[in-house]
C-alpha positions in Angstrom: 0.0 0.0 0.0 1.4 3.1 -0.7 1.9 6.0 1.7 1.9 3.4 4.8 2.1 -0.4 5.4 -0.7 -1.5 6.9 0.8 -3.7 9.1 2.4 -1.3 10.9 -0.6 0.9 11.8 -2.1 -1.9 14.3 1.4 -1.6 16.2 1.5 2.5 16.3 -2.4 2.3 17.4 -0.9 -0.3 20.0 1.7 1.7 21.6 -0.3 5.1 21.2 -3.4 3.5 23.4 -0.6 1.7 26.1 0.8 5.3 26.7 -2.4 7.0 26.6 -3.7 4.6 29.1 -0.7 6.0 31.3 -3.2 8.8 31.9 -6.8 8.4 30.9 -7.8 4.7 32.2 -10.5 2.6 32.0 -11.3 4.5 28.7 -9.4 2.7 26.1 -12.5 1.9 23.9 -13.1 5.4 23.3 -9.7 6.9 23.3 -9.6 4.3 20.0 -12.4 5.8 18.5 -11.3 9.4 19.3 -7.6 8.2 17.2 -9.8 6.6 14.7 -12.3 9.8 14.0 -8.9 12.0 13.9 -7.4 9.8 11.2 -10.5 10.2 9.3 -10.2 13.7 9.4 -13.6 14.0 11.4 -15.3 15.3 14.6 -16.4 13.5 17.5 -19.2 14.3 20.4 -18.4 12.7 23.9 -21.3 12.4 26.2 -20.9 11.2 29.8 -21.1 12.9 33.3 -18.9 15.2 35.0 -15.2 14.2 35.5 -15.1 11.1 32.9 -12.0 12.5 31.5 -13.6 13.3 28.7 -11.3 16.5 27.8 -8.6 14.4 29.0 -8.8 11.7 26.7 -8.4 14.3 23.5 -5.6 16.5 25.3 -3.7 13.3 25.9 -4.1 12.7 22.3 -2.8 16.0 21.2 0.2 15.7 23.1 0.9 11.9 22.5 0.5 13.4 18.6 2.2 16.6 18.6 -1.1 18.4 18.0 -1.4 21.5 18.8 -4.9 21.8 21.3 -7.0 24.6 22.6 -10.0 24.4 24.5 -12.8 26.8 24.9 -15.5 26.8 27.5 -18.8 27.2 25.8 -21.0 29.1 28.1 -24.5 31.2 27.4 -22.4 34.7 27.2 -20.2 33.2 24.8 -20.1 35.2 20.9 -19.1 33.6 17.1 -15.9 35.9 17.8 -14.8 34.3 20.7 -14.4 31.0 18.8 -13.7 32.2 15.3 -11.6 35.4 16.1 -12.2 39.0 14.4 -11.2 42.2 12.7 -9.4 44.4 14.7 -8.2 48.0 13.3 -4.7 48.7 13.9 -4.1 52.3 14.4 -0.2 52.5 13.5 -1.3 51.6 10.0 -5.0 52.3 9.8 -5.5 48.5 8.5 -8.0 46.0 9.8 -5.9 42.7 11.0 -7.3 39.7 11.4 -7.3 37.8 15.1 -7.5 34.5 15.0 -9.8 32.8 17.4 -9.4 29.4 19.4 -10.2 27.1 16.0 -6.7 28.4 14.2 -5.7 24.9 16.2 -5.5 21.2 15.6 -7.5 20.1 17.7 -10.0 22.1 19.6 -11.9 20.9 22.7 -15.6 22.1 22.7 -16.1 21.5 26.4 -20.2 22.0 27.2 -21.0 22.6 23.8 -24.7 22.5 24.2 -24.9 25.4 26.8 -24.0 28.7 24.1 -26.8 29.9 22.6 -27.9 28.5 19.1 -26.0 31.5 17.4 -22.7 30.7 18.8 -23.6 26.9 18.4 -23.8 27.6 14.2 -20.6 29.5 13.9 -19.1 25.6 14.7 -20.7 24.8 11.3 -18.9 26.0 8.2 -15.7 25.2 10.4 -16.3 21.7 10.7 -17.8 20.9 7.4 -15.6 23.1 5.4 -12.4 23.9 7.7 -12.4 27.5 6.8 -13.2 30.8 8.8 -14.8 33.2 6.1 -15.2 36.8 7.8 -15.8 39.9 5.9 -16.0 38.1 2.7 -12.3 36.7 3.3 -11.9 32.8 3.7 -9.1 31.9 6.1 -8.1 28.3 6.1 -7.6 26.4 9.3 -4.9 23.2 10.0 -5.3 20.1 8.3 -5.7 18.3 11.3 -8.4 20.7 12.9 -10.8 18.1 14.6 -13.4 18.9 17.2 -13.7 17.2 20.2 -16.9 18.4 22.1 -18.3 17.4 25.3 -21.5 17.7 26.6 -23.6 16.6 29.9 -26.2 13.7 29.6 -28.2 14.2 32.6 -28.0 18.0 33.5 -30.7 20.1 31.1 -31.1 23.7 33.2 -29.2 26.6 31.0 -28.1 24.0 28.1 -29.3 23.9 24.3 -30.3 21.4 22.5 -27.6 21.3 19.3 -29.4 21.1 16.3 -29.7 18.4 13.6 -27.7 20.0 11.0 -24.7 20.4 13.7 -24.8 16.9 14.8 -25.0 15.3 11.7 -21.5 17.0 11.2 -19.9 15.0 14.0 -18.7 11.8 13.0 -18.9 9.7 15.8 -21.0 10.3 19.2 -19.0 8.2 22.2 -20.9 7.3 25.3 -18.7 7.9 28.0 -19.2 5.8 31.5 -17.8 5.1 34.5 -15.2 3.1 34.3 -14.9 -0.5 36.0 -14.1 -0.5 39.7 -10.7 -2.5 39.1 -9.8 0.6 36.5 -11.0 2.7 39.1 -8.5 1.7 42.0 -5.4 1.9 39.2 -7.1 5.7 38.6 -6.6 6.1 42.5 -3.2 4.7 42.3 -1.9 7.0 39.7 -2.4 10.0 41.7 -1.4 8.1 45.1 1.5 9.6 44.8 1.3 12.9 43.4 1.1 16.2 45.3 -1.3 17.9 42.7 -5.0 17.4 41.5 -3.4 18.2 37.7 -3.5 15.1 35.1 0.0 13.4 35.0 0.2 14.8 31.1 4.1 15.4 32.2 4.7 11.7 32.0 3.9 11.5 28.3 5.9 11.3 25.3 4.9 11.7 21.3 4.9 8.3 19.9 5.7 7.2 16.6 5.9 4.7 13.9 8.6 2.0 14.1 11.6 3.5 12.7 11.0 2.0 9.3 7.9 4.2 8.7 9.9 7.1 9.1 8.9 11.1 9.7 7.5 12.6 12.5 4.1 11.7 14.4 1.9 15.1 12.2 3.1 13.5 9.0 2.8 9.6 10.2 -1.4 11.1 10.3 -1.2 12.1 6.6 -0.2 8.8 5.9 -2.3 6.6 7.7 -5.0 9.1 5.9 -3.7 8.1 2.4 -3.9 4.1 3.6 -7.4 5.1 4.5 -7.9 6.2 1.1 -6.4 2.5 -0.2 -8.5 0.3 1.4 -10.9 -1.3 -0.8 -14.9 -1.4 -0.4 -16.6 -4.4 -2.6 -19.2 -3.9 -4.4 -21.3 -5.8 -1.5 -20.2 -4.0 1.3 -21.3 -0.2 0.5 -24.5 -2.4 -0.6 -24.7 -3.2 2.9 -23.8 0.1 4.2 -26.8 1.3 1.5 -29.2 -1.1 3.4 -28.2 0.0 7.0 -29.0 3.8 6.5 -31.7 3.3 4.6 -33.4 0.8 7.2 -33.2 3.7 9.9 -35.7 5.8 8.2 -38.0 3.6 7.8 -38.4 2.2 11.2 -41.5 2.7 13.5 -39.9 4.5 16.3 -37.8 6.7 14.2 -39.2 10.2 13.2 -36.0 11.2 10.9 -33.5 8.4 10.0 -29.8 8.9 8.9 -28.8 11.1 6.1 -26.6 10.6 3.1 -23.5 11.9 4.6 -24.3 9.2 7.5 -23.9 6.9 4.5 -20.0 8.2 3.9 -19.2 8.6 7.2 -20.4 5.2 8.3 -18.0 3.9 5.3 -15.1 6.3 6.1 -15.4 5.0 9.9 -15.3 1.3 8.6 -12.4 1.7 6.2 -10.5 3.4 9.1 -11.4 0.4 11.3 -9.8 -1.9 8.8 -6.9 0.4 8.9 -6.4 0.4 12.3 -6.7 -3.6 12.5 -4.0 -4.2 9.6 -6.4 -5.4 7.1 -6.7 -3.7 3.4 -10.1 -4.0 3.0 -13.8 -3.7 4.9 -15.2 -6.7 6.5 -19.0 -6.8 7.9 -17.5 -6.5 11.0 -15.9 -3.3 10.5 -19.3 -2.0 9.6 -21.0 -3.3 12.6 -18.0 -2.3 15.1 -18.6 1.7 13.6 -22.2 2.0 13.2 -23.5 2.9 16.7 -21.1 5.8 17.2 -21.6 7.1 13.5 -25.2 6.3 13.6 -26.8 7.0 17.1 -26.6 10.7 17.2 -28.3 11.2 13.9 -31.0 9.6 14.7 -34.5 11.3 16.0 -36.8 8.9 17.9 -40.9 9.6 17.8 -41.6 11.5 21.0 -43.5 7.9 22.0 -40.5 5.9 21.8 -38.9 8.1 24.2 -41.3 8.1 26.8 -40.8 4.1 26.4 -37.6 4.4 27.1 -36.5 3.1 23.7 -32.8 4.6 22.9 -31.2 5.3 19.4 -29.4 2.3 20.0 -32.0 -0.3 20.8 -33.1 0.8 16.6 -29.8 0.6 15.4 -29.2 -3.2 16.9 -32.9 -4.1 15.5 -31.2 -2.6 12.3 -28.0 -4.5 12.3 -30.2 -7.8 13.3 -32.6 -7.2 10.3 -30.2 -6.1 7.2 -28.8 -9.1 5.7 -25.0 -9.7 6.2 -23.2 -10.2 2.8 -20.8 -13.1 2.4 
């Protein structure tokens, strides 16, 4: 394969998670899912409960990476400016210059996303669709690697807003984040046993890289593993199969509006990047089943019925997966 060796993705993804988990434990599932949607080149929407290490897992990431990260702290007061930057007129030479906001970054944490105000919430959009700032009829193009890592609160609904449809279906995969297990939790307790500060142990970390036959550093070891993205084949069968999937979710009984089209590439894109990430040049059923909740539950909307039933986006998408025949 050109660009990377697909064998030696599964060992960088590996040692990436083992150092990660130096930090951020009992969260490995989703750490790999937050590598995999940044190799994609997409977005990702963490929901869990206060201190989850939720913005932990994606500022380990950035420094295990060499990313540079920024968070912002979305709040009711909080303006399009304060996220995307401004004009500001310079009176030494009576010019306007441009001040970049907090998404001139690679990866930006959105912490509390859902408690700005629907204005603020759409200024997110044409920078995660189209990875541009376009102010005062100039476009100004952010980092190849900008990915948005936003965290909300599942249970707490006083002074938040609900994000809407069009802004969701821009994240590529939504992670539930839980507890973790109580032998995860006593290592967690053990970590800081013997540290004098509340701060994460991010000190402790190093970038890591490819083996040494890969070559360059860890920004341009992501382009590649982007290009083997890009090589790994989809049969005929299998984006059949993806087809089928999306399409099922609309017409289910509980489900008032089912995935969308871009679903459709994403859920594809997520599999592919699966493959990847397992050493494997092509898409296996599995791959598709592994991805779809986290691609598919957020873009889901449930008939208010189905709700008060207690029925979750995810109870549809197994009855989906169990329904939609498998191909050989």
């Amino acid at each position: 394969m050109d660009g990377v060796e697909t064998a030696t993705v599964p060992e960088w993804v590996e040692s990436l998670l083992n150092r990660a988990e130096r930090v951020v434990v009992g969260q490995r599932e989703n750490l790999e899912s937050v590598l995999l949607a940044l190799l994609c080149g997409g977005h990702v929407l963490l929901e869990g409960v206060p201190g989850t290490a939720k913005t932990l897992m994606a500022r380990t990431l950035a420094r295990l990476l060499a990313l540079d990260c920024k968070r912002v702290q979305f709040t009711p007061d909080l303006m399009p400016s304060d996220i995307l930057g401004t004009n500001v007129f310079n009176l030494q030479n009576s010019q306007f210059e441009f001040r970049p906001g907090p998404v001139f970054t690679d990866l930006l944490v959105a912490d509390e996303i859902n408690r700005t105000p629907p204005k603020t919430q759409s200024a997110l959009l044409e920078v995660m669709e189209e990875r541009t700032v376009s102010l005062d009829g100039v476009s100004h193009p952010l980092s190849e690697f900008f990915t948005v890592v936003a965290t909300q609160n599942p249970i707490e609904y006083e002074g938040t807003y609900r994000l809407p449809e069009a802004q969701l279906d821009r994240f590529l995969l939504k992670l539930n984040v839980e507890y973790p297990p109580a032998e995860e939790e006593d290592r967690i307790l053990r970590l800081y046993q013997g540290r004098g500060s509340l701060a994460a142990p991010l000190d402790i970390l190093a970038p890591a890289s490819f083996q040494e036959r890969a070559g360059g550093g860890t920004r341009e070891q992501i382009v590649r593993a982007r290009q083997g993205i890009g090589k790994i084949a989809a049969r005929p069968e299998i984006c059949t199969y993806i087809g089928r999937i999306v399409r099922a979710t609309r017409s289910m009984d509980k489900v008032l509006m089912g995935a969308s089209s871009r679903a459709a590439v994403h859920l594809l894109q997520a599999a592919k990047a699966r493959s990847l990430m397992s050493g494997r040049a092509f898409i296996t059923p599995d791959d598709v089943k592994t991805v779809c909740r986290p691609v598919l539950r957020h873009r889901l909307t449930l008939q208010p019925d189905a709700y008060v039933e207690g029925f979750t986006t995810d109870d549809i998408l197994n009855t989906v997966l169990e329904r939609v025949e498998v191909p050989r």
